[in-house]
C-alpha positions in Angstrom: 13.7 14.7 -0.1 11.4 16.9 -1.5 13.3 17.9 -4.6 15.5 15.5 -7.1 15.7 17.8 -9.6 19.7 18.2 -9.7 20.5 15.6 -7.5 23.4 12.9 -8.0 22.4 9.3 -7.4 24.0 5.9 -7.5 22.2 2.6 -9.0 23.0 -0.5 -8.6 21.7 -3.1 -10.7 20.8 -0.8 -13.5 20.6 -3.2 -16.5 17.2 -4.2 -16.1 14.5 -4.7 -13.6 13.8 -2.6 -10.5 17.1 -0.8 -11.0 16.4 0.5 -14.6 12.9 1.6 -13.5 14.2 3.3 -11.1 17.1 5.1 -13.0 14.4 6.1 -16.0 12.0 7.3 -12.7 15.3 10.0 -11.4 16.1 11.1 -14.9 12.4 12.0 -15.2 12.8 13.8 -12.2 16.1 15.2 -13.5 18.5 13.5 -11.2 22.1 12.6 -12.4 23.0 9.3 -12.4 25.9 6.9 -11.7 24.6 3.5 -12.9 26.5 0.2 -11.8 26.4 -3.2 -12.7 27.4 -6.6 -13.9 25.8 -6.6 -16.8 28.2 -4.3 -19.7 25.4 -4.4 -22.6 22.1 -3.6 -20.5 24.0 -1.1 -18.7 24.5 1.0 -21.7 21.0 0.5 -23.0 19.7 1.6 -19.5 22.6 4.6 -19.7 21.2 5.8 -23.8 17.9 5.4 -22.2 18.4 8.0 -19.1 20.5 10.0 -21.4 17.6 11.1 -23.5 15.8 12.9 -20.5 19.2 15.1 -20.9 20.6 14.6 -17.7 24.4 13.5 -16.6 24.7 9.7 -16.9 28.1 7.7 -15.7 28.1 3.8 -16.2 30.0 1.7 -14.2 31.1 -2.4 -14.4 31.3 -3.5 -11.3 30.9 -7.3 -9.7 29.2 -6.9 -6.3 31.1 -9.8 -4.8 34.4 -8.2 -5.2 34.9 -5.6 -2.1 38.0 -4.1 -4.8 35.7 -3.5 -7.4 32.9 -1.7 -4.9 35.4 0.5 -3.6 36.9 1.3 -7.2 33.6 2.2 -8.1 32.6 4.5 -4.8 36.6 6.1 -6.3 35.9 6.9 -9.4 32.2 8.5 -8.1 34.0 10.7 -5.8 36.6 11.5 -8.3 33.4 13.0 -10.4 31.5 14.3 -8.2 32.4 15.7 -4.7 29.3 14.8 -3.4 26.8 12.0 -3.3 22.9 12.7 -2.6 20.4 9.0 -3.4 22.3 5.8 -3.1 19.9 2.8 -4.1 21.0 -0.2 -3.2 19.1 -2.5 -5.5 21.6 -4.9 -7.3 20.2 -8.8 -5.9 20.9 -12.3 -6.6 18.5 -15.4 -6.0 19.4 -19.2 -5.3 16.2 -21.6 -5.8 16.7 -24.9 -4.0 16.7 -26.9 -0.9 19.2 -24.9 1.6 21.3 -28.2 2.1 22.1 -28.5 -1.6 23.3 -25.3 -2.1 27.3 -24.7 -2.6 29.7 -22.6 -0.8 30.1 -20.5 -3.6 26.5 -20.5 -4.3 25.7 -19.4 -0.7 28.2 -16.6 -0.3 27.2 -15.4 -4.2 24.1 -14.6 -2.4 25.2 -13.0 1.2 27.7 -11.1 -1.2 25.9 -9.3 -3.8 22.5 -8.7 -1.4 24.1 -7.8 2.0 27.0 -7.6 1.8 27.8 -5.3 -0.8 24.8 -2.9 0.0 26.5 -2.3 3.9 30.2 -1.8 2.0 28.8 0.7 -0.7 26.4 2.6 2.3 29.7 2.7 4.8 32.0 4.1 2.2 29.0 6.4 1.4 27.4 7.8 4.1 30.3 10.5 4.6 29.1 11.5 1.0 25.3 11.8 1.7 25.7 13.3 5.1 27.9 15.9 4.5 24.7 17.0 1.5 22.4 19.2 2.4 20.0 17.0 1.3 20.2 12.8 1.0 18.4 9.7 0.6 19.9 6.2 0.9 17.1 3.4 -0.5 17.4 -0.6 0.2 15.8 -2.4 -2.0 14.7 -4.9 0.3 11.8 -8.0 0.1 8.4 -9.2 1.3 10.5 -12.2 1.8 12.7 -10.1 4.6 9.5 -10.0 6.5 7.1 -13.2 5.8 9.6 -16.8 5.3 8.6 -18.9 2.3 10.4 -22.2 0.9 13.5 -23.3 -1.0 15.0 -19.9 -0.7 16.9 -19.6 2.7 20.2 -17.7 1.4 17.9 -15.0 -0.4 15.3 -14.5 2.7 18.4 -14.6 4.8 20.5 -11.7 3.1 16.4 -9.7 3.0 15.8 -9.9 6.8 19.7 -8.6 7.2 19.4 -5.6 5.0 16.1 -4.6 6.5 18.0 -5.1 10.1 21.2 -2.6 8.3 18.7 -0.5 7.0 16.3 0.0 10.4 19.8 0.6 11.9 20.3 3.0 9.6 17.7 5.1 9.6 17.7 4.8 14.0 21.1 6.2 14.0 21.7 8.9 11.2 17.9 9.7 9.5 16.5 12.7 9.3 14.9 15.3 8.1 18.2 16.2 5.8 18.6 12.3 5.6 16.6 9.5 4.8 16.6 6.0 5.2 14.0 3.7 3.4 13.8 -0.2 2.8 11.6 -1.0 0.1 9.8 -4.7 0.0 8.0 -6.1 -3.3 6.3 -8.8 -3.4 6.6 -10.5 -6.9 7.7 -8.3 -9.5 8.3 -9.0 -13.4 11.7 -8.9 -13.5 14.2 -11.3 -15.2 15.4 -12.4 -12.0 11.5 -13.9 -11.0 11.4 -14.6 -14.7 14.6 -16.7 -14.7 13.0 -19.0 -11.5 9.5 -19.4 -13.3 10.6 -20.6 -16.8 14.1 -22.3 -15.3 17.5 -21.4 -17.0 20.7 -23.4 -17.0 20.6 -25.6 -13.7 23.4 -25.3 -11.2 25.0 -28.8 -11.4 23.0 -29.9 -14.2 20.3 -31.3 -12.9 17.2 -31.9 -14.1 14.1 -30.4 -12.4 11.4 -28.0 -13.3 11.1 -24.2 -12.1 8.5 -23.5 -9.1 4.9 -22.6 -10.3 4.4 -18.9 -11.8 2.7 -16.9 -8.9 -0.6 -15.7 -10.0 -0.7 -12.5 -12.4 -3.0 -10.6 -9.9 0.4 -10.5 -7.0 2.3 -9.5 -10.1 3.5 -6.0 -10.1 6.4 -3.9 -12.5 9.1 -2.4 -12.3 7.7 0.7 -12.7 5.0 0.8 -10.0 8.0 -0.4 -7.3 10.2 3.1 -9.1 7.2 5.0 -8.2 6.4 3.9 -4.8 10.0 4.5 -4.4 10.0 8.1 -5.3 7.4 8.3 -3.6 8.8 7.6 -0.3 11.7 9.0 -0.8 9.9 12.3 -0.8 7.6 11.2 2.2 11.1 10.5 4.1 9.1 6.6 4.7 10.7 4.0 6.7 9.0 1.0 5.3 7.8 0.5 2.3 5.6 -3.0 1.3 4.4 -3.0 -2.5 1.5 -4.2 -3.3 -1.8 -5.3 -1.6 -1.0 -9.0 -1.8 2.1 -8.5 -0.1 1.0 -6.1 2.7 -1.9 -8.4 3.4 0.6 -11.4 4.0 2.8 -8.9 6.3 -0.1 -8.4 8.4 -0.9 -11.8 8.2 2.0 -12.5 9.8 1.8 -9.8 12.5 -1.9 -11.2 13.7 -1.3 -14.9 12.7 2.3 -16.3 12.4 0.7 -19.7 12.1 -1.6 -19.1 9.1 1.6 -17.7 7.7 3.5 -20.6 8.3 1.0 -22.9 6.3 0.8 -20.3 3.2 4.2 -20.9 3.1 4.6 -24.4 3.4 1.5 -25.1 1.2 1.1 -22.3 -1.4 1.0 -21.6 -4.9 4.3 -23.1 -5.1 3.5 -26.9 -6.2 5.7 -29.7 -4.4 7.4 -33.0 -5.0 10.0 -34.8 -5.6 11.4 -33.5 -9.0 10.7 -29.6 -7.5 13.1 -30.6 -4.8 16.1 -31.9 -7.0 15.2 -28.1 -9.0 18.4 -26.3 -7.8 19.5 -22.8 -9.3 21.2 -19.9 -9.2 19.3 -17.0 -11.3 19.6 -13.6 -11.4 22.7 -11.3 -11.4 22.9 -7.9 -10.6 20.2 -6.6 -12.1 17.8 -6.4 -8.8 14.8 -8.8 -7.2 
């Protein structure tokens, strides 16, 4: 996609994070938007924001988990605009805690907002962005879809399956009038990392401390992922790893699954008995 300029996209998890950087990136570019999310308030301060660069801007409340509320919200886009060009499926949510501990609910939260709702949104789509002359559909994908770490099993799960959806994807239907791209950060400063380092209300209310910050130099924003996402959108890129520290850990992998598997086990994350008790759900739709 060489030119955005005029183009309609969808967001999801808009509100803050990733998604806003990413919205702010397309009205720069001059891209109207259809911005979706949980959250009502950051919504419309992500909405005045984009507004400013003078483009169209159309918010929309919608709870991932509910498959009603998805296909609402792909109604009332159609209703709007007859045609669809960028969808990013960014919107992500992000249990902390030993696998066994976690909850039904707390499990399916996670499959439902970060797989499950990206396939919905892209099947109910893709009529949309392939009948344009010119489309991009964007997963907003993880480091930890590629490379396994610890404590997070739903999240790396619902990663590896969207990169799986999105390889798919781009196999069967990309092109050079449609593209297909999964993005993968590494750690980004985003409310959702910042909600695991500093440890908000605790499912169940236990007690237990948040998992050790990662160091500031693997530490990218929000903005820097928009970019390299606008980037390869216009590059037509299948894969897209952000940041050195991340990309050197997918290689790592590829030459050296075994040195992997002790980074992960052993760390920056610090260990024990009270970190294992540390159970939470953080995050909403606002992106990883």
């Amino acid at each position: 996609m060489k030119i955005i300029r005029g183009k309609k996209a969808l967001i999801t998890g808009a509100a803050s994070g990733i998604g806003r950087a990413i919205a702010i990136a397309l009205a720069d570019q001059g891209a109207d938007l259809y911005l979706v999310d949980i959250d009502e308030a950051g919504l419309g301060l992500t909405a005045r924001e984009v507004a400013s660069r003078g483009v169209e801007v159309v918010t929309a409340v919608c709870d991932l988990r509910e498959p009603v509320q998805i296909s609402a919200a792909v109604r009332a886009l159609l209703s709007r605009w007859d045609h669809l060009n960028i969808l990013i499926n960014n919107a992500g949510v992000l249990f902390y805690g030993p696998t066994h501990r976690m909850t039904d609910e707390q499990w399916n939260r996670v499959m439902s907002v970060n797989l499950a709702a990206p396939i919905q949104l892209a099947r109910e789509l893709l009529p949309a962005l392939l009948s344009s002359q010119d489309a991009h559909l964007v997963n907003i994908c993880s480091i930890f879809g590629l490379v396994s770490s610890r404590n997070i099993a739903a999240y790396q799960t619902s990663k590896y399956g969207l990169i799986g959806f999105t390889e798919a994807l781009r196999t069967e239907y990309g092109g050079r009038r449609f593209g297909v791209t999964a993005v993968c950060p590494g750690f980004v400063s985003t409310p959702m990392m910042e909600r695991v380092v500093t440890g908000e209300p605790i499912v169940n209310g236990r007690s237990g401390r948040p998992p050790t910050s990662p160091p500031a130099w693997i530490v990218t924003s929000p903005d820097k992922v928009a970019a390299k996402t606008i980037a390869a959108m216009r590059k037509n890129r299948g894969l897209v790893i952000v940041t050195p520290a991340a990309r050197l850990l997918w290689w790592l992998k590829r030459l050296s699954p075994g040195a992997v598997d002790w980074v992960s086990r052993e760390g920056w994350r610090s260990k024990g008995p009270v970190e294992l008790e540390a159970e939470r759900l953080v995050g909403d739709e606002r992106g990883p």
